[in-house]
N, C-alpha and C positions, 0 to 999 in steps of 0.2 A: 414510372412503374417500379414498386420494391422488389425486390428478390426474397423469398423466402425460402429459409431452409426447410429441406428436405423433410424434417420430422413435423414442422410444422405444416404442411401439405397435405400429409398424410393425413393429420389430424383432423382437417379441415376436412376433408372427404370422409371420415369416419363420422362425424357429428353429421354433415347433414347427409347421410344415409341413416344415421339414428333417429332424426327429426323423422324421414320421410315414414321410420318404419311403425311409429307412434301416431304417426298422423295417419299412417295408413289400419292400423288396430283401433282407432278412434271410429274411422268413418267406417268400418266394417267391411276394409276391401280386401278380395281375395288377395288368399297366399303369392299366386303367381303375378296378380297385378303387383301387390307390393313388394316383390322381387326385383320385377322390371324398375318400377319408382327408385325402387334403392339407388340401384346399380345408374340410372342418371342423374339422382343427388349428386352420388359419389364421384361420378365426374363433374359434373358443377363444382363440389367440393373443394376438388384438388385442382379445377382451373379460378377459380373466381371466389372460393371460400374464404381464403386465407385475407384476400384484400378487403373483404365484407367483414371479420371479426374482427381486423387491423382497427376499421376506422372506430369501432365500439369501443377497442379494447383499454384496458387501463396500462399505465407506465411499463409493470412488469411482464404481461402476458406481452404489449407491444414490443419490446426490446426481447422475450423470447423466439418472438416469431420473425423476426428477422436475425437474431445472431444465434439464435437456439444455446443452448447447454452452457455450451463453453463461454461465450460472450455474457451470457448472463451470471457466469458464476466469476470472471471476470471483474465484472462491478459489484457484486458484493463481497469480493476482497478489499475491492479499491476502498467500500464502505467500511468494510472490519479496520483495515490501518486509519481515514479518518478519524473512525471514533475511538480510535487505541490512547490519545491523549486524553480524551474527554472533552475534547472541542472538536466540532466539523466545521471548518472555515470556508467560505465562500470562495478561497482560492484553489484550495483542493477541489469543491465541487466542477468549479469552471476548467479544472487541469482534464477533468474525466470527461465533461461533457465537449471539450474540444475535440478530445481524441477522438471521443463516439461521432459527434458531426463529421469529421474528419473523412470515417471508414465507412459512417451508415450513413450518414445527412442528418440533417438539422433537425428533423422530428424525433431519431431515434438521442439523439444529442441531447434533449429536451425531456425525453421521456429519460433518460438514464438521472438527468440533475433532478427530478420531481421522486424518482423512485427512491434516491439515496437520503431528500429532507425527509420524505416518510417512512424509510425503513429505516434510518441510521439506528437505532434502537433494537434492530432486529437482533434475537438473541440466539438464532443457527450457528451453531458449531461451525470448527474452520474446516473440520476433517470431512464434515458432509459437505460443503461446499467444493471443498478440492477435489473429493472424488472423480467427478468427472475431467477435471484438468491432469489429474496423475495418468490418464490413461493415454494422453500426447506421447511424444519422442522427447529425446533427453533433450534434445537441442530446444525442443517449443515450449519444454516448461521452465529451461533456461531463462527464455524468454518472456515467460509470463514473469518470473521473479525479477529479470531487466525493469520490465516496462512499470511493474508496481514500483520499482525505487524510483522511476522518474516522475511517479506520481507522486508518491509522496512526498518527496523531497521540495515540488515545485514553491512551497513557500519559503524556502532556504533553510528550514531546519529539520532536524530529525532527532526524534527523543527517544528517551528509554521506551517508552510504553510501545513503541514505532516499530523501534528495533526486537523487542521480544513479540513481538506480531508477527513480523514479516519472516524472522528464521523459525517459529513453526509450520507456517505456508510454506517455506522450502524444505521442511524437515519432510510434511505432508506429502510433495510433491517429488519426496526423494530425489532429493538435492543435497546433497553434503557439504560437511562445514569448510571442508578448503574452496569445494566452489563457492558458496556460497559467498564466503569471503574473499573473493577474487570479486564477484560481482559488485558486490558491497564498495570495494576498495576504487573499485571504474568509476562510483558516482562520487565517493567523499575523500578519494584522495584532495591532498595538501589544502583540505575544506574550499578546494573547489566546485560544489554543490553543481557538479553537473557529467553527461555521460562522455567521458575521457576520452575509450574508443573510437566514437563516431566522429569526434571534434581532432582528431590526429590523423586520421586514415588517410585512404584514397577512398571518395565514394563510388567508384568506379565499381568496386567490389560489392559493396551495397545495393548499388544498381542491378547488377547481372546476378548476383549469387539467386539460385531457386533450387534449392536441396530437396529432398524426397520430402514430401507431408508440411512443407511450408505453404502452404494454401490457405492456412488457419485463418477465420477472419478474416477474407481480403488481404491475406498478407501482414496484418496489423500487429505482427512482432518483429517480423524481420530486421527493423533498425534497430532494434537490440542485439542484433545475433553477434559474437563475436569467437573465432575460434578456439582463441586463445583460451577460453573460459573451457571451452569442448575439451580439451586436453589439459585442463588442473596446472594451467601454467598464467603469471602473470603478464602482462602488454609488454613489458620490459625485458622478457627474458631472451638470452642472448641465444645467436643463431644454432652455436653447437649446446645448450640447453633443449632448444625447443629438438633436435635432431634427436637427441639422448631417451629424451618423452617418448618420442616417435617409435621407436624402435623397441621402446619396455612396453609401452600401449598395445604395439603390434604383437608383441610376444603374450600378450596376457590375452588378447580374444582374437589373433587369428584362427579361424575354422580347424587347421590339422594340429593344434594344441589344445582343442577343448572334445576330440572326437569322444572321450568317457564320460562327457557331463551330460545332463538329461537334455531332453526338448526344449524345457522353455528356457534353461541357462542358456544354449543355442543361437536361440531364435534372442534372445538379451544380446549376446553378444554378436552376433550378425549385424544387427541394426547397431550398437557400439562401434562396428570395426567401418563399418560404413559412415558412422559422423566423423570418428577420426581420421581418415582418410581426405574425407570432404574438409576437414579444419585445416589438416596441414596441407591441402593444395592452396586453400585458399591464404598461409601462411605466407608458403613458399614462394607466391608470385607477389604478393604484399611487401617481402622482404626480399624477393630476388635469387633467393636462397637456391640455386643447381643440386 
């Protein structure tokens, strides 16, 4: 049985309450009959709707209805960096459509590899497609910019065309250039072509860490997440460095130094003060650090 998200449910109950209300103006039933009618489309809809459009559906409507918005905008990033060179290589395809099996199964896996041979062409802008990913947590669109180097990278190179893709998509996702290039540096350090982080750590950490608003996907960033990025420091930096961060960071968005700035610098720096907290715990016991 799929799961589907929530906007898609919705929808699904919205369409056939619209069926029933045309079908009910067709045969000429009363207003209150096709009131009633609606109103158990509409639960039909939202119980059994979404699985009945699923199976019609084509590649892209099926991968929205099960990962909605974000999952979908997702893969047509992964799509923008393929075709940044001018070639979409069958190893990139199969890098994306593993992940998607991976988090959805095999049919959404399937329908992500079919969408990307027939849209790689598509000529939507990056900035409408990020939209909806800029509106995560700093940590998850970290994340998103993580998980795109591991995609791209997976046939061992990474070219110019690659690289001015992918730091628009971070510019997009307001991401800045020192992270950005922290994140950068995790996969291509000493041209070892893979995610540095994850391959040094304890995954102990990896395991347990579930921060606020990591539900994204299934989860499906999390192994990207690294703190060290959260706090604009790189994997190597020394104890009393990362301690130093810690305490300029805390002085720049704790609550009773920001009481004259507006509401939404606020509530910005609330959910800031809260990942950096969350990084340097999960630092501090990574490194032992008291």
């Amino acid at each position: 049985m799929y799961k589907f998200n929530n906007t898609a449910v919705l929808i699904s109950g919205a369409i056939f309450s619209f069926i029933a209300l045309i079908t009910g103006i067709i045969l000429s039933v009363n207003i209150i009959n096709i009131i009633g009618i609606m109103s158990m489309a509409y639960i039909l809809g939202i119980s059994v709707g979404s699985s009945i459009i699923y199976e019609f559906a084509n590649p892209r409507l099926k991968i929205y209805l099960i990962t909605g918005p974000l999952g979908m905008a997702f893969i047509q990033l992964s799509m923008k960096l393929f075709a940044a060179d001018g070639k979409v290589t069958e190893i990139e395809i199969g890098k994306l459509k593993k992940y998607m099996t991976k988090e959805f199964g095999e049919e959404i896996g399937n329908a992500a590899e079919k969408f990307v041979k027939l849209n790689y062409k598509d000529n939507e802008n990056l900035h409408t497609i990020c939209a909806p990913l800029s509106k995560m947590s700093y940590s998850e669109r970290i994340g998103v910019v993580s998980q795109l180097f591991a995609i791209i990278i997976s046939n061992g190179e990474f070219c110019i065309e690659e690289e001015v893709t992918i730091q628009k998509i971070a510019n997009f996702l307001h991401i800045g250039k020192k992270r950005y290039n922290i994140i950068k540096s995790n996969y291509l350090r000493n041209n070892n072509i893979k995610g540095a982080f994850w391959d040094n750590q304890n995954t102990h950490n990896q395991q347990n860490y579930h921060g606020k608003g990591y539900q994204f996907l299934n989860q499906f960033f999390i192994p990207t997440y690294n703190p060290f990025i959260i706090m604009g420091l790189e994997n190597s930096a020394s104890n009393e460095e990362i301690k130093k961060t810690y305490r300029d960071l805390v002085k720049k968005y704790h609550p009773d130094v920001i009481l004259d700035k507006s509401d939404q610098f606020k509530k910005e720096a609330k959910t800031k003060f809260l990942e950096i907290n969350e990084a340097y715990e999960s630092i501090k016991k990574m490194r032992g650090i008291k």
